[in-house]
N, C-alpha and C positions, 0 to 999 in steps of 0.2 A: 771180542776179547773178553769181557763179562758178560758170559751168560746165563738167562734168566729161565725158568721155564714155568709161566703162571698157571698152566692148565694141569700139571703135574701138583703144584703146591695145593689149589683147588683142591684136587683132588683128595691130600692127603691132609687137609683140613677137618673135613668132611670127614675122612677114616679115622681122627684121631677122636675128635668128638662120638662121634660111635663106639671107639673102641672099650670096652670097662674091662678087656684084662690085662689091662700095660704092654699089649705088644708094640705099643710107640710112643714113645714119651718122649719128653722137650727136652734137650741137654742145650747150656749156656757155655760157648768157650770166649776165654778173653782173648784179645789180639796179641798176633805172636803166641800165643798156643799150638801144639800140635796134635794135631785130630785124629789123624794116621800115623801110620812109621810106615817107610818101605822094605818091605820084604821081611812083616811082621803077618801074624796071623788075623783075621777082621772076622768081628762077631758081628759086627751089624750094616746097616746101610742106611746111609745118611741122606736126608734130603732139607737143604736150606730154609730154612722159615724164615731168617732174617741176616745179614752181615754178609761179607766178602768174606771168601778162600782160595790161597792157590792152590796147587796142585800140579808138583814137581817132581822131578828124576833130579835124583844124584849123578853124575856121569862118572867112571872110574879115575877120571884127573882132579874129582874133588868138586868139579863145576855144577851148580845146580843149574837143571835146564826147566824153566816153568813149562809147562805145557798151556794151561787155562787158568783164569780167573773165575769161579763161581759167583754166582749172586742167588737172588730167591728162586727156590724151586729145583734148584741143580742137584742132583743126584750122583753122590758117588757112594764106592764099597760095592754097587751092583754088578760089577763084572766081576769080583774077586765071587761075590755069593754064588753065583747063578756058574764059574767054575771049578769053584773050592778049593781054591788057592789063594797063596799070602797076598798083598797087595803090592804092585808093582810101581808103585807113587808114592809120597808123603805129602799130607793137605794140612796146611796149616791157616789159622784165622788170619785175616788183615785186619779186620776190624770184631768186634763184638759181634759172633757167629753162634745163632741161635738153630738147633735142627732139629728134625723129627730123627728122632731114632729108630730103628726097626730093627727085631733080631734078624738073624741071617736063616733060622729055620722060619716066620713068618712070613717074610720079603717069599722067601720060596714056596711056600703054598697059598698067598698071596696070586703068585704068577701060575699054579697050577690053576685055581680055584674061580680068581675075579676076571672075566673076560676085560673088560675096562682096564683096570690096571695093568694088565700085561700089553694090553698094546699101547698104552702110556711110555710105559715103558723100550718096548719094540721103536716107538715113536721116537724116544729119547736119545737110544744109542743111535738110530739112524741118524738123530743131527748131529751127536758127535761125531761121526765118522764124516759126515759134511763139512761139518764148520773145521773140521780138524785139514781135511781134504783145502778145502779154502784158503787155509790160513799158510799153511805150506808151499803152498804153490806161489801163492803173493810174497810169501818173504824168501823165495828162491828165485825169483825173477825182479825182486825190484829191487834198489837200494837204500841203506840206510837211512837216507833222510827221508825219502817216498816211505819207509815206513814207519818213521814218526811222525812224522805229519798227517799221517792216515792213525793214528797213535793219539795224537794232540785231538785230530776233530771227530773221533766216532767214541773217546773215549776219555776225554778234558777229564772229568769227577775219578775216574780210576787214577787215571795220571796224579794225580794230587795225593791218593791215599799211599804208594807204592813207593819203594828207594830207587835209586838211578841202577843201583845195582839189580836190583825186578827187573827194571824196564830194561836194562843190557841181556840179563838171562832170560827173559820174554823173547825180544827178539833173536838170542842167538849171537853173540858181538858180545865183544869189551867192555868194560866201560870207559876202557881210552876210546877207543873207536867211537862208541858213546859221547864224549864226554867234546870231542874233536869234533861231530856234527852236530850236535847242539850250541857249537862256538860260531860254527858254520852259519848255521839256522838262524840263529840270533843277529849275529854280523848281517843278516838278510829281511832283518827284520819279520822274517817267519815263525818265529818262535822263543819265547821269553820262560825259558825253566829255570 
């Protein structure tokens, strides 16, 4: 659910200190900020140095559907760069989200130029496409309570930061639905939210 990627941040540690022409500099967003807009234009691409972000679709009934949680190292704006188009998400802080910023003509000769980073990168979106792969499947086959409680124990510290209404549009459900097995849960002495 919150993913991290430290050998990406490493890396772009490394590149920032190096860098003296400002192609990356530090932006601070406060919590509940919005980083993105969807299906807005994206000059740069983002990669987490510190704080939580989601990273959500609007559905056309109005309903935000989260996709992921970011933490240190997560990179997003790289798919809109790398095909030059608006971004098809809005990412907003959860908490005090500190990033490396990189313009979108860098990032791109970045990925021409640094052999390392591009397969950092390469690396990156393959585990989104996995973890993404993973997480879909688990919440099309099991039910609501199987997966807060797989919710509660791989991710207790998210859980605390996020509203009931996250965690209903994380999973996909209500927050009646929500709200009715958590009553559930509790009655079973499984879980105390």
């Amino acid at each position: 659910m919150l993913r991290i990627n430290k050998e990406l941040l490493d890396f772009l540690v490394a590149l920032h200190h190096s860098d003296t022409e400002g192609n990356i500099v530090e932006q601070t967003f406060q919590p509940k900020s919005q980083i993105l807009l969807e299906n807005k234009h994206v000059f740069s691409v983002y990669i987490i140095k510190n704080g939580i972000a989601k990273c959500y679709l609007t559905e056309d009934t109005g309903t935000d559907f989260i996709q992921e949680f970011f933490g240190e190292g997560w990179i997003f704006g790289e798919i809109e760069a790398i095909r030059d188009e608006q971004s098809f998400c809005s990412i907003d802080a959860i908490s005090e989200v500190i990033v490396y910023k990189i313009s979108k003509d860098f990032f791109n000769t970045l990925l021409k130029t640094n052999e390392d980073f591009n397969r950092l990168i390469l690396k990156t979106l393959a585990n989104k496409i996995y973890h993404k792969a993973i997480r879909h499947s688990y919440n099309q086959s099991h039910p609501v309570e199987s997966k807060l409680l797989r919710l509660k124990d791989d991710f207790a510290e998210l859980a605390s930061l996020i509203s009931k209404q996250e965690i209903a549009n994380y999973l996909g459900i209500t927050t009646r639905s929500l709200n009715r097995t958590l009553k559930e849960l509790k009655t079973k002495g499984l879980m105390d939210f």
